[in-house]
N, C-alpha and C positions, 0 to 999 in steps of 0.2 A: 630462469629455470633452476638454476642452480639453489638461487638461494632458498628455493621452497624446496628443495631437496634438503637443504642442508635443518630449515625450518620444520620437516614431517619427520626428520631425525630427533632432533633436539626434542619436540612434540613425543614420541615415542619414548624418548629417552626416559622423560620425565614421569607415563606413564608407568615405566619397570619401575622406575624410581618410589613412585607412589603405590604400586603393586607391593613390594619390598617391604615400604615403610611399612602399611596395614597388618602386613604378617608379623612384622616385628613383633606391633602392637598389639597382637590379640597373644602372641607366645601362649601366654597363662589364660585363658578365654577357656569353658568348658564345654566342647564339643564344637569348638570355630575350625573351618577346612581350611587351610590355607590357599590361597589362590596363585595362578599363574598366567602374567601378559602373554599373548599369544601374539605375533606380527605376521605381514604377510607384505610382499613388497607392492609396489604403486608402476603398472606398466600398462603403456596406452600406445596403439598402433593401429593404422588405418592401409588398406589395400592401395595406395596411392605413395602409402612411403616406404621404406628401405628396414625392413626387423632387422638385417643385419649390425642395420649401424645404428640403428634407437637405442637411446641410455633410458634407463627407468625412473621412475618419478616420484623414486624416495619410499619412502614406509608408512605400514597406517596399521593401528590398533586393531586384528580380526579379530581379539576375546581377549576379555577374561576370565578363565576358566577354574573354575573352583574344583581343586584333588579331595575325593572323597575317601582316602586310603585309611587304617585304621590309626586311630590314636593310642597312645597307650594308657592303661588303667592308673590311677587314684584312687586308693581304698579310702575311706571312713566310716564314721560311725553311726551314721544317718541311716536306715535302714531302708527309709525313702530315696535315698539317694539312689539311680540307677545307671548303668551304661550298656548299650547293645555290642554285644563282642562279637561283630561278624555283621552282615551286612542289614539295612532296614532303619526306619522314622521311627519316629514318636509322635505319634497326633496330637494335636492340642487344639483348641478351640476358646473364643475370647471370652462367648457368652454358650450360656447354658441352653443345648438345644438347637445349637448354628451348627449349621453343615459348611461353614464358611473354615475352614481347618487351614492349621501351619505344620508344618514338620520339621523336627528339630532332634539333631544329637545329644543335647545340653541335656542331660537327665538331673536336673539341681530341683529333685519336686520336694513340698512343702504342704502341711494343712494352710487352710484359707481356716479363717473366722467361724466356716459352717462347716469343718471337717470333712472340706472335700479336696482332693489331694490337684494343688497349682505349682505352676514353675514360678519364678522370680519376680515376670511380669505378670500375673495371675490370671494367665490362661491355663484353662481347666483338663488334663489328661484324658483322653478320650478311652475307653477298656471296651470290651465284649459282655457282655451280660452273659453268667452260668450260674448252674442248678445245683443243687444241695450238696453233689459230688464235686464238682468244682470244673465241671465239663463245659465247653464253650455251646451254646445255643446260637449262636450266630457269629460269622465272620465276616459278616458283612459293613465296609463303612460305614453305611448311610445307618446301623443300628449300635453305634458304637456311643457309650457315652461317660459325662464324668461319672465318676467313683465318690462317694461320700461315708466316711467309717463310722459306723454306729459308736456312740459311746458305753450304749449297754446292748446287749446279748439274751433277748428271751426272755421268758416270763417265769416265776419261780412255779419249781415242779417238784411236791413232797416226795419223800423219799419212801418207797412200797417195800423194796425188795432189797435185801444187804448179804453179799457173799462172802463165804470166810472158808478158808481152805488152810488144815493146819494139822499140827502133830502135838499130838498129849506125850509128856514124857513116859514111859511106860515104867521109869527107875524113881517116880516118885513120892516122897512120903503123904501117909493118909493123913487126914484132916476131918473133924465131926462137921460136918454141914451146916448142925443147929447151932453151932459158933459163927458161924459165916458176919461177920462185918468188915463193908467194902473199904471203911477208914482204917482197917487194921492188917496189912501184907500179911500177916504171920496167919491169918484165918482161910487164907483162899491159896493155892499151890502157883495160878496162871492165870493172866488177863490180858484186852486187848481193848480197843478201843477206834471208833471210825466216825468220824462226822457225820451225822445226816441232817434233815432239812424240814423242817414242816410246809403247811402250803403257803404260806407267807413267804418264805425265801429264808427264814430264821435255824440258823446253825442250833443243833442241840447234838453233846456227845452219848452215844451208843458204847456205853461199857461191857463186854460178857468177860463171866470171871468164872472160874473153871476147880472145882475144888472134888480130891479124891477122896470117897469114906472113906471108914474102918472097914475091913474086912469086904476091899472091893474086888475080888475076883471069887464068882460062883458062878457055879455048873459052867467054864471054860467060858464065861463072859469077865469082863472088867468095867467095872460102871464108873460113870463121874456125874458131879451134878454138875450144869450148867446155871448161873443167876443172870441177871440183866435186869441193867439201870440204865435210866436214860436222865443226862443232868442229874446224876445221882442219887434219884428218886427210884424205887424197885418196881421194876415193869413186869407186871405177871404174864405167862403163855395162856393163849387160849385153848381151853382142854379138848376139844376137838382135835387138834395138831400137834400138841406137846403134852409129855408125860409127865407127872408131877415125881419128884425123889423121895420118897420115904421108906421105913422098916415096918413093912406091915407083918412079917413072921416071925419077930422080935430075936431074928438071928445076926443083928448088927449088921444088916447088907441093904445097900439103898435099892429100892427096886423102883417100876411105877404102875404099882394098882389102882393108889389112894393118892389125893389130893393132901398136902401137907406143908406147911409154913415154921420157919423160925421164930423164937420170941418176937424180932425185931420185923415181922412180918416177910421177909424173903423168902419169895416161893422157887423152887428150884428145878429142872427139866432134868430128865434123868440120859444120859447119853453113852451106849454103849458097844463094847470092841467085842469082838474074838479072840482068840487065842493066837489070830496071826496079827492082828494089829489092825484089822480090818472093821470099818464099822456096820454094825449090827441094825440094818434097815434099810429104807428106801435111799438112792444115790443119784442127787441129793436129798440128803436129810433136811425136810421139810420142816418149821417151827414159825408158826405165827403167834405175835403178841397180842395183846388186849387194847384195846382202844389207848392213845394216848393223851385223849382230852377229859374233861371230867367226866365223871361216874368210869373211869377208868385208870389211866397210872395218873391221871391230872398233871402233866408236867409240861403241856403248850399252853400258850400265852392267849388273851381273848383273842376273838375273830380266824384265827388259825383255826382248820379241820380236823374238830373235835374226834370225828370217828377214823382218824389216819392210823393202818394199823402196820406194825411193821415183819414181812415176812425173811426170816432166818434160812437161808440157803446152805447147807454146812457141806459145802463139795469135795466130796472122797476125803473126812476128813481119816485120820489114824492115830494108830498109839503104840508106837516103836520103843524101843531103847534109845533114844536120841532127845537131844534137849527140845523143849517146845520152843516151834515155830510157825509162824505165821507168814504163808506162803502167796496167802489175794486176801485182798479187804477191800471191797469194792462196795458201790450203794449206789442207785440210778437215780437219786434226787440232785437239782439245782438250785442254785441260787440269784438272784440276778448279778448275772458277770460284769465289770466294769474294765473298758480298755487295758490292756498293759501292752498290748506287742504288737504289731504292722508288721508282714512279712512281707517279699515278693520272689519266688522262685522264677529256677533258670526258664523255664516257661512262661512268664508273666504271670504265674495266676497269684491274684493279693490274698494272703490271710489275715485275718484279723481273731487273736489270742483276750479273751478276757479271764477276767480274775476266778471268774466259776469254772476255770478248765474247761472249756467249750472253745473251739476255733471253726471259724464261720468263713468260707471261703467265698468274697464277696465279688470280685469281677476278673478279667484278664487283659492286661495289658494289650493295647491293638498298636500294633506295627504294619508300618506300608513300604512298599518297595515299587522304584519305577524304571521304566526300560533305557532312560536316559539321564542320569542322575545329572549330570552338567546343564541338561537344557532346565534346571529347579530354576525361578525365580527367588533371589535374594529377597528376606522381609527383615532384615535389622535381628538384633536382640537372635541372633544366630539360629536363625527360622529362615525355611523356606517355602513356596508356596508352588501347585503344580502350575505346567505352562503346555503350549501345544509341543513345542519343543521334547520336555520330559515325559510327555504321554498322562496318562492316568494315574492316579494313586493304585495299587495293588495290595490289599492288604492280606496280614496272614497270621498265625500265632508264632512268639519266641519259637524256638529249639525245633522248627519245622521247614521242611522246602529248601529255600535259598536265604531266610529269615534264621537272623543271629539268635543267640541265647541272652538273655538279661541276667546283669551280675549286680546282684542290689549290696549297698553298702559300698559303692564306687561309681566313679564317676571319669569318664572317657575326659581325656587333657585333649589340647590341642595338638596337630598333628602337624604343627610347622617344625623345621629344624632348623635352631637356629643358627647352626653354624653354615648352613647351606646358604641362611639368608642374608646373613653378612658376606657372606664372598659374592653373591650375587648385590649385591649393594654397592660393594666397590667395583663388580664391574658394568653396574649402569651407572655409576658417575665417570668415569671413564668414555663409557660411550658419549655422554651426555658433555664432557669435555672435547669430545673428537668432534663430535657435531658444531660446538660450538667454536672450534678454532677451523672446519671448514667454513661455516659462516664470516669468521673474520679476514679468512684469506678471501673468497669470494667480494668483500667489501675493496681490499688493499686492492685488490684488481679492477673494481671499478672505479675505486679515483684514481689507479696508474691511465684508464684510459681518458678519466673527465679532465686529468693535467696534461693530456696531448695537446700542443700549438701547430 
């Protein structure tokens, strides 16, 4: 009897022992729980014999039970990289479209080949599928799936409409207009310039250049001409919309009756203030240009939409005593955008950044939570899998419920300490010593009785 006492010891012993070791070994593992042998003693009694005087029947292994407690963070520069800071999985899935899932802390995610976001072992992150706002459509597991990041972003969209909100210097010198050349600073007072887009997705610059006549202040107005070039080429306004600048009262004052051009062909919009600095018409000031394909400014390339026109939005602009400035320069055309950025906020939701300034908010990370996180089945590669024991998976969004926040750019360490696990190391060899010098006393006793005569 004894010596299986002393045997369910040393047995026991071996398991802290090997309990111990594991933690050691995973120390640096990303998102590994540390585990803890659980014992329970061995006692066996029958209504026929004496409990008072029954010895027990040694030790036996009831668990090992894995601490779910937090680890602490690991920043980096992986952007993909994630950790849940507070309670909740990560679903993963082997194959694309399996409802067969693992759950795992380890947030170490990665593109696959087909840009779709895998952990190490390239099991595919399972998200929520949302809507244009970035709003979740479902919380549901069963409609959870991998995430895969577009390389581009949309389809190219010309540019219609361009806003420009700004102050003319009201302290500054005149300039004759019919001088106007855009290669020559000393001809124009102020200019700006904004990208736009043809239907192709093809960049062309939008220059307006801003030059004050001789003798620009009559009857309490202040006039300027406005020009525009696109790719350097001179884009006339369509006279339905914009005023052309000229002196038809041959009193040296640009007004706009009459349609009028420079030697060098620059046609010019006439754009006028107040006396408080206020501009003189509809807010915004309305200016559509002429076609920019041919039989118009000719400056898109073949196949591009010839008849694209571009409308001038001039929002409350004015003309103070202050230096000129340019306060919005905006344009609603695209280009087609190319990857540059992968987000993931404290909410799970992925953004995806491309080069056309567009960010596309493509799924939301799906986390699950269960009523018994110890009864998880172990699956390797620091994944667990549910059991009857752990209940059901429960899923939910980041930063909601009893569901942690995701901190992207880090990654959750393991949660063993290793100084706790060294002390406990020495003292299961210790135990594992006491067991086994009961074992050899229990031996010296049996051959003190097999050398009876």
């Amino acid at each position: 009897m004894s010596f299986n006492i002393a045997l369910s010891g040393i047995s026991s012993a071996q398991k802290d022992l090997n309990t111990t070791a594991n933690n050691i070994a995973n120390v640096n593992t990303t998102g590994f729980k540390e585990s803890r042998a659980e014992f329970a003693d061995v006692y066996a009694n029958s209504i026929f014999s004496n409990s008072k005087t029954a010895v027990g029947g040694g030790v036996t292994t009831s668990q090992v039970a894995q601490q779910f407690h937090q680890g602490s963070m690991a920043f980096t520069n992986n952007s993909l990289d994630m950790a849940i800071n507070g309670g909740g999985f990560f679903v993963t899935s082997s194959e694309i479209g399996s409802q067969d899932h693992s759950y795992t802390r380890a947030g170490a995610f990665k593109f696959d080949s087909n840009n779709y976001i895998v952990d190490s072992a390239g099991n595919y992150l399972q998200t929520f599928p949302v809507d244009k706002e970035g709003n979740s459509t479902s919380v549901s597991l069963t409609t959870t799936k991998p995430v895969q990041i577009p390389d581009t972003a949309g389809s190219p969209v010309k540019t219609d409409n361009v806003g420009i909100q700004m102050n003319l210097n009201a302290g500054e010198g005149t300039l004759d207009p019919a001088a106007f050349d855009p290669d020559d600073p000393e001809t124009f007072n102020n200019s700006t310039s904004v990208t736009i887009y043809d239907s192709l997705g093809e960049p062309h610059i939008l220059t307006s250049y801003f030059v004050r006549p001789p003798n620009a202040a009559h009857n309490n107005e202040s006039n300027w001409v406005a020009f525009y070039a696109v790719d350097g080429k001179p884009v006339d306004v369509d006279p339905a919309s914009g005023e052309y600048a000229t002196d038809t009262t041959g009193d040296g004052i640009a007004d706009s009756t009459a349609k009028a051009e420079n030697a060098a062909g620059w046609k010019g919009a006439a754009v006028s203030f107040n006396a408080t600095g206020g501009y003189e018409g509809s807010d915004p000031a309305v200016i559509t240009t002429e076609a920019l394909g041919v039989g118009g400014a000719n400056v898109l390339g073949p196949g591009a939409d010839g008849s694209q026109k571009l409308t001038l939005n001039f929002n409350n602009p004015t003309q103070f005593a202050s230096p000129f400035e340019v306060t919005e320069l905006t344009q609603d055309g695209t280009t087609v955008g190319r990857l540059t950025n992968v987000e993931v906020g404290a909410d799970g939701l992925i953004n995806a950044s491309y080069s056309n300034g567009s960010t596309v908010p493509l799924a939301r990370v799906a986390l699950v939570g269960f009523a018994n996180e110890q009864g998880l089945t172990q699956a390797g590669n620091t994944s667990w899998k549910a059991s009857l024991d752990s209940g059901p998976a429960l899923a939910g969004e980041a930063n909601s419920g009893t569901f942690g926040s995701i901190r992207s750019s880090a990654l959750e360490q393991s949660n063993v300490d290793l100084t706790t696990e060294l002390v406990d190391l020495i003292s299961a060899q210790r135990n594992f010593q006491a067991n086994s010098r009961t074992l050899e006393v229990n031996n010296t006793l049996q051959q003190s009785i097999l050398q009876i005569r």
